[in-house]
N, C-alpha and C positions, 0 to 999 in steps of 0.2 A: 526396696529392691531385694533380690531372693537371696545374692550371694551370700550375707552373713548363715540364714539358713540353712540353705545347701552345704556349705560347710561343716558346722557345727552340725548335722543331722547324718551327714557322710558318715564324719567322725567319731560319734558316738554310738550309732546304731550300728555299723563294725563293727565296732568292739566289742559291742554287746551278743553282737552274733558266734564273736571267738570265746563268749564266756567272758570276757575281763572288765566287763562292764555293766550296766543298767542302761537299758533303752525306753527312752519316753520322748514323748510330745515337745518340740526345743522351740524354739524362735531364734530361733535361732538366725663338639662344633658340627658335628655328622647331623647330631637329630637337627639343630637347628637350621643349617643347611638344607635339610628334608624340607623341614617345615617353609621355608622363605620358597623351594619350587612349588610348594604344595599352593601357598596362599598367592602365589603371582601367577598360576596355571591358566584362569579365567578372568583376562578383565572384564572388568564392569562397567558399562554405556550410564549404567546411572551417576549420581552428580557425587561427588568427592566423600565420602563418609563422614569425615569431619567438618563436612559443612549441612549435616543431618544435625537437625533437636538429638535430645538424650533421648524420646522415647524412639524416635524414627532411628538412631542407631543401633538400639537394643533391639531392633524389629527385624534390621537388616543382619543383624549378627547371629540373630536365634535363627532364621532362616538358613541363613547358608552351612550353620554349624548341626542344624539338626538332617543336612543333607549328607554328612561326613559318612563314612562307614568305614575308617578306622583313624585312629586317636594314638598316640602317644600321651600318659598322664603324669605328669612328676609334682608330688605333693609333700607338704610340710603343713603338716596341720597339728594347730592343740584344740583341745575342748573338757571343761573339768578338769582339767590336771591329766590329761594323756594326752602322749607327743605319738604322732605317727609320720614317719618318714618313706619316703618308696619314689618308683616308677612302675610303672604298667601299658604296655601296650597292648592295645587288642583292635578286635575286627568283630564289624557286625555277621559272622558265619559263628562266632565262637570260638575264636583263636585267642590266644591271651599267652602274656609271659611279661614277668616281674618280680621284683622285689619287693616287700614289706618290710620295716622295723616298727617295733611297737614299745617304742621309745627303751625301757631298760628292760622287759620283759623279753630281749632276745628280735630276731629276725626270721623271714623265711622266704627261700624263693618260691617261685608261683609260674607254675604250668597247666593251660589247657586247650584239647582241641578235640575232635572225633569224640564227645562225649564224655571225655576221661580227664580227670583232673589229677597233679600231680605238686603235692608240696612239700619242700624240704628245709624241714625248722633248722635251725642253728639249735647248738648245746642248751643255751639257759632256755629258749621255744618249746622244747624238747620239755624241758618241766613245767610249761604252761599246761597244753596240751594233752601231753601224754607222760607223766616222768615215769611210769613202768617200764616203757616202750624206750626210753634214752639210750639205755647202752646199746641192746639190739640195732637202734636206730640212727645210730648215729652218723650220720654222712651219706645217708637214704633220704630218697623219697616217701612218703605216703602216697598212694593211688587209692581212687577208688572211681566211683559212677557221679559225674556231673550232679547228678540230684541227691548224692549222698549224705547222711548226717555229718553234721560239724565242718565235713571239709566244701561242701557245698559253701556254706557260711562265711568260712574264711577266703572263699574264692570269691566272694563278694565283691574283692577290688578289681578282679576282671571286669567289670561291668561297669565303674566308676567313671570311666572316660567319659565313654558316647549318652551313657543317663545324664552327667552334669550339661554336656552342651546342647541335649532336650530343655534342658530346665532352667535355664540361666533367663533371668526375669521374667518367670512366670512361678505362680505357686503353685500347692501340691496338687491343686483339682485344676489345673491349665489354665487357671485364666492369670490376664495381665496382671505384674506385680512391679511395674516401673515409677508407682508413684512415688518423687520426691529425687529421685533419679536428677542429676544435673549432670553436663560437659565438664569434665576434666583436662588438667595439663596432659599434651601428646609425650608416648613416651616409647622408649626402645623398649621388644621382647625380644630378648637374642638378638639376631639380626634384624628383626622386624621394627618396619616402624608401628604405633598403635595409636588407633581413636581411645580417648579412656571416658568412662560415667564411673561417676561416683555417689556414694550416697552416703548418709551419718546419722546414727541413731543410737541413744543408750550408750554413748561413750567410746562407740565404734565406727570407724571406716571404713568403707564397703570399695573397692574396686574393681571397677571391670572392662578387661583391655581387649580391642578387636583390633584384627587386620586391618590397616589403613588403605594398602593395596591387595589390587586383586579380591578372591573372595574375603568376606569379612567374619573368619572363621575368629570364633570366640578362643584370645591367646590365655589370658590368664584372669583366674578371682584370686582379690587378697584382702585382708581383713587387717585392718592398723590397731589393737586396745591392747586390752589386756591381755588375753589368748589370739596372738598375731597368729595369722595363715596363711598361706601361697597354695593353689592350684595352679599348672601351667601347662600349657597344651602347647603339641609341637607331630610332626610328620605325620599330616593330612597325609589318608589317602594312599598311605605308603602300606605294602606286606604286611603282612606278624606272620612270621617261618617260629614254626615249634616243632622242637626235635624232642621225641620221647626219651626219656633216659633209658639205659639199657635194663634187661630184666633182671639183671644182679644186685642195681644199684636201689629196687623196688622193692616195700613192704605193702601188704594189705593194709587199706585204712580202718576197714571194716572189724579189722582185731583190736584196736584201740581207741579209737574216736566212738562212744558211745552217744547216743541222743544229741 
């Protein structure tokens, strides 16, 4: 099943887009409130989810999730010895706003919409990045063009939400990846109850939790081994309001993020 992949491939290849890594071939109460009207909005005439096989659940889960157009994403991911923490909500127009930490290398909020992207490292980010630009920059955004170098890359987790709930058991060329997939114990996300599959391979546990009622919006992958993970998803369907920061509070990105 994909989720170990998808994870570890999230995870890695970010990082490598911010520079702080290598990217190769892996094998890898509000929100939840939002999310419990999002996934009871539409019942469903068909028969119980969890009374679907694993692959019939994972069929009905990718469907309704790759129907979503916007996401709430809260991740705790390792991979190789990098920890990355955050939220990100976005919208399929291109709206986004969140948090990243990149485990002790600092943190940075994350804005975008109308094209423009806006992010504001914290002090020690500040010397990933850019440490010429720290003092100047300090308690500023970077701006620059959607398609800009570096900050493009690091805006990568805007798009993390709704790409994972395309891709959730299936592989990187679409076709089906639910072999070995079995029914799991039901279990709560937030206030949700959930259908779960799981799967095990190479010393790892793969979970994957759907709506039990209503749509069967894909709630959370999590990974049990050695580099434990959690992706969780939460307020289908709802806004992303992004308010530009003021022009005082604004640097060029284009003067410091090179290539």
């Amino acid at each position: 099943m994909h989720a170990p992949r998808l994870l570890a491939a999230t995870l890695v290849c970010s990082a490598a887009l911010a520079g702080l890594t290598a990217c190769g071939p892996t094998d890898a109460k509000k929100s939840t409130d939002a999310a419990a009207q999002s996934a009871a909005a539409a019942p469903s005439k068909a028969p119980a989810l969890g009374d679907l096989t694993a692959a019939e659940i994972i069929k009905k889960g990718q469907e309704a999730s790759a129907r979503a157009t916007s996401v709430k994403l809260t991740f705790d991911l390792t991979s190789e010895g990098l920890h990355l923490t955050g939220a990100v909500a976005q919208d399929a127009t291109g709206n986004c706003v969140g948090q990243v930490t990149y485990g002790d290398k600092g943190s940075f909020d994350l804005l975008r919409t109308g094209g423009k992207i806006w992010l504001k490292p914290d002090a020690k980010f500040w010397q990933v990045i850019a440490p010429e630009a720290a003092k100047a920059g300090a308690g500023k955004y970077l701006a620059g063009d959607a398609n800009g170098p570096r900050l493009k890359d690091l805006a990568t987790f805007c798009d993390l939400g709704l790409e994972s709930l395309k891709k959730v058991g299936k592989n990187d060329d679409g076709t089906d990846d639910t072999a070995g997939a079995v029914k799991g114990a039901p279990k709560q996300v937030g206030s949700l109850k959930a259908v779960v599959v799981t799967d095990a391979a190479d010393g790892e546990k793969s979970e994957v939790a759907f709506a039990a009622e209503g749509e069967p919006y894909l709630l959370q992958l999590s990974i049990t081994g050695k580099e434990p993970s959690t992706m969780t998803f939460s307020d289908f369907q709802q806004p992303v309001t992004v308010t530009a920061p003021a022009a005082a509070q604004v640097i060029d990105a284009a003067k410091y993020l090179k290539g």
